[in-house]
N, C-alpha and C positions, 0 to 999 in steps of 0.2 A: 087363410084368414084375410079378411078384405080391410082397404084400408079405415073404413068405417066404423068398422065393428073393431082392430086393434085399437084406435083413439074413442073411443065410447068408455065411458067413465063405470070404475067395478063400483057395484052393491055390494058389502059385507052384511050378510046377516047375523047382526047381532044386538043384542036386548040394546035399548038406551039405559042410560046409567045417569046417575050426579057426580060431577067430578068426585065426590069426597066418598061415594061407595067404596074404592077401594083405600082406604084409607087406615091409620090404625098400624098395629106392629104388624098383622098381616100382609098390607101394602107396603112397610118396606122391604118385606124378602122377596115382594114380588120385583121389586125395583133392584134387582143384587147388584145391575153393573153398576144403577147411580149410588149404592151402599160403597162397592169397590171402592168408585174414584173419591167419596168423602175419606174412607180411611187411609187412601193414600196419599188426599190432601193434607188431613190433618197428620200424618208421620211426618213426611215432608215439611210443613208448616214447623214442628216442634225442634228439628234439627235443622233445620234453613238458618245458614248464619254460625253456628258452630262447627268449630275444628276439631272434635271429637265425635261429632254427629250420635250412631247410633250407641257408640260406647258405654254413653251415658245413661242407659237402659240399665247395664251392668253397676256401673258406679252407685248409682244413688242406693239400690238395693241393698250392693256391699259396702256402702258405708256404714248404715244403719246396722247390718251383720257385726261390725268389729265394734262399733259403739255397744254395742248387746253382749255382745260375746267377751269380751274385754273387761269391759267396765261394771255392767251387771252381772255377766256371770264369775269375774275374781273378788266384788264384792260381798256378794251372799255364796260363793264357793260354790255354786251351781258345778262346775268344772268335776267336782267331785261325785255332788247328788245325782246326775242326770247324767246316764251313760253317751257318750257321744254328744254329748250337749252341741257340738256346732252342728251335725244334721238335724237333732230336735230343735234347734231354733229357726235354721234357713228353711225349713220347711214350712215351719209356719208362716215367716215371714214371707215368703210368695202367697201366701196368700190374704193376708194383710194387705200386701202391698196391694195387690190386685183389684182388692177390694174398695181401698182407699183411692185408687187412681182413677175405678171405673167409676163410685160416687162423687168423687169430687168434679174431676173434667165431666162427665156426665150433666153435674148441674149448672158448670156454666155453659153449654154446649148451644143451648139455643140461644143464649144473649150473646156469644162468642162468634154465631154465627147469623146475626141478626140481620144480614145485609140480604143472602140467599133464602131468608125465613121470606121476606119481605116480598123477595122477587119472584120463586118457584113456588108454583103448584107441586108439592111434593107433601108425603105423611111427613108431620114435624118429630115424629116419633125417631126419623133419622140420625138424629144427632147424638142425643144421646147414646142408641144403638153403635153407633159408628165410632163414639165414646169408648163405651164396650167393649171392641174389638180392637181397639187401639190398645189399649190395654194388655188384651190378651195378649197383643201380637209381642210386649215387652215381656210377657210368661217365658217363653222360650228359651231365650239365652238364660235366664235365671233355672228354667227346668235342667238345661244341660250343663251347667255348673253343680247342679244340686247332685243329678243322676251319676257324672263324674266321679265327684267326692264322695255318695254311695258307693261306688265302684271299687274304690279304694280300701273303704273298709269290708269288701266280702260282701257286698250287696248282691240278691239272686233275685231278680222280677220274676212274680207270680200273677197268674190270673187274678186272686183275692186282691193283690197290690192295683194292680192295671185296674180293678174294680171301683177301689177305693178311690183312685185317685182321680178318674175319671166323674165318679158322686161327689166328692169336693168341690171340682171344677167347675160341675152344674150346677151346687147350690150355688157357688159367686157367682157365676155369669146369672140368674134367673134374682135373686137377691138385690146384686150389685144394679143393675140394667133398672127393675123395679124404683132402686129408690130413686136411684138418676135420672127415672121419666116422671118420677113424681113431682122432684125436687127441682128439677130445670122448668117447667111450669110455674113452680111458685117461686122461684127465683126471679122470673120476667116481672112477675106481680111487686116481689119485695125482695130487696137484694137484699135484707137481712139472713135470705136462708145462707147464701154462703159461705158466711158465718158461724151458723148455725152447723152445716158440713163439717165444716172445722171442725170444729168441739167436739163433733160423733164420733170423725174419723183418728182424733187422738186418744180419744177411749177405749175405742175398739183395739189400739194396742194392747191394752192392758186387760182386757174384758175376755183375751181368750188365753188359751197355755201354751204361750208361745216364749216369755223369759221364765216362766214358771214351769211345771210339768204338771199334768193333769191328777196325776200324783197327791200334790203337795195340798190340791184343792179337794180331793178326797180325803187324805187325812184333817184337813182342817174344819170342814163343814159336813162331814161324815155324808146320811141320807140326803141334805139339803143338795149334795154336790151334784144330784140328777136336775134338777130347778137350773144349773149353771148349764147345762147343756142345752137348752130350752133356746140357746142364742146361736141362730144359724150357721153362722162364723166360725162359730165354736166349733161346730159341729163340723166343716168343713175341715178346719185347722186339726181337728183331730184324724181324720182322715186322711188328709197328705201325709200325719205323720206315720198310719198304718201304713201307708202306702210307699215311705223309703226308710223313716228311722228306725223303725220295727227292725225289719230287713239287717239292719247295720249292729245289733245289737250280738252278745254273746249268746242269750235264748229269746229267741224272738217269740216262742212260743208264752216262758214266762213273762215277758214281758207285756204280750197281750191281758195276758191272765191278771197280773199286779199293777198294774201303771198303767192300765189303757180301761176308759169306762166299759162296760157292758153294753152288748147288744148297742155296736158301735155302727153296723149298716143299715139296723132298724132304725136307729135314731136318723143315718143322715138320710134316710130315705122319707122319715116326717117331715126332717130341715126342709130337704128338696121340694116336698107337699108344701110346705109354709113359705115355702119362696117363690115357689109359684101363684101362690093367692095374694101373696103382696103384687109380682109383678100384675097379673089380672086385675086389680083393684087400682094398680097404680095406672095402666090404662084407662081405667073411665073416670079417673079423675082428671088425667089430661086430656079426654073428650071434653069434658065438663069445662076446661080453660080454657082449651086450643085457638076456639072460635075469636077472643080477644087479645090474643099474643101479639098479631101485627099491628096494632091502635098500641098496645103497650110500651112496645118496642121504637115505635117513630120517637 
């Protein structure tokens, strides 16, 4: 090779594009390392400064765990009704929690991160996303405390388990992710949604059977109680708990049978259908914003 032809500038053949062709949730999986270092910024960022650091993943969960378990389950005697009642509840509550953590920091995610919105050419869909996975990444240690305590009481994983629990964990990730790209757009517009967040995500406690049993919402509203399932969350939450409380039970078989809704994979495989068309819908509504986010933000 001469030396001419080594210092002679390469042609890449390829299409031109508009910066924002790849753009969209698409464009952030295509960006995974710049995905990476946001979620290792943002973990970093949340325990920078504390002397407990990641511990607190664990705490906050298991606070809420002994406030529930304690206080609400020795005052309506749940402890009684609901076999196992601490795995029927920590069960759900990861996913609660999940879900709360990935809507909420999800909607401040772009105004939180308003400095690099501002700067980088990057999908803004990132943040939220990176949201998402922050989240999960606190799943973890809650799953291995949870599987532990299964352990204890005679828990045996099953495919059907490994099933379920995996269709749970995609309707919140597809769900969760959804509203937090919707919601962190119209956030930048009016910081009343985060607000607004709130209020949902205290609901949502109560909105699924997690200090209650699915049970108790079947006897009380008989046929109506399929319309209760209709809420993706739910559906999720019911799931985890096929997927370790079952397992811990005396007959897990009747207890599917008695205390757990019907045609319980059908339904989270709708959930997972409807959480996917929220996420979809909630992408072209922040196409619909995107374009004015940096003018909102200065």
């Amino acid at each position: 090779m001469t030396e001419a032809s080594a210092s002679a500038p390469r042609i890449v053949d390829a299409p031109l594009a508009p910066p924002t062709a790849d753009q969209g949730l698409i464009g952030v999986f295509h960006r995974r390392y710049l995905l990476r270092l946001l979620v290792r910024r943002e973990i970093s960022a949340r325990y920078q400064g504390s002397f407990l650091g990641l511990l607190w993943s664990y705490i906050n969960p298991l606070s809420q765990f002994f406030i529930y378990f304690f206080i609400i389950g020795t005052i309506f005697n749940l402890h009684d009704t609901i076999e196992n009642f601490a795995i029927h509840i920590f069960a759900a509550l990861i996913v609660v929690h999940y879900f709360n953590e990935t809507f909420n920091a999800g909607t401040r995610s772009i105004v939180r991160n308003k400095a690099l919105v501002r700067k980088l050419a990057m999908p803004r869909e990132m943040f939220p996303v990176a949201s998402m996975l922050v989240s999960l990444y606190h799943v973890f240690p809650q799953l291995v405390i949870l599987v532990v305590a299964c352990l204890v009481y005679g828990y045996t994983p099953t495919v059907g388990s490994l099933g379920a629990f995996l269709l749970g964990l995609a309707i919140i990730m597809a769900l969760g992710t959804g509203l937090a790209l919707m919601f962190s757009a119209a956030n930048v517009y009016f910081g009343d949604f985060g607000s607004v967040v709130a209020i949902i995500t205290n609901v949502v406690r109560f909105s699924v059977p997690m200090i209650y049993s699915y049970e108790m919402v079947a006897d009380r509203f008989g046929s109506f109680a399929e319309y209760y399932m209709y809420n993706p969350v739910a559906d999720a939450v019911v799931l985890f708990q096929q997927a370790f409380w079952v397992g811990t039970t005396d007959d897990p078989e009747l207890t599917m049978s008695e205390k757990m809704p019907d045609h319980i994979l059908q339904s989270g495989f709708i959930a997972l259908g409807v959480s996917l068309v929220v996420l979809m819908a909630a992408q072209l509504i922040f196409i619909r914003l995107q374009d004015k986010i940096p003018e909102r933000l200065n």
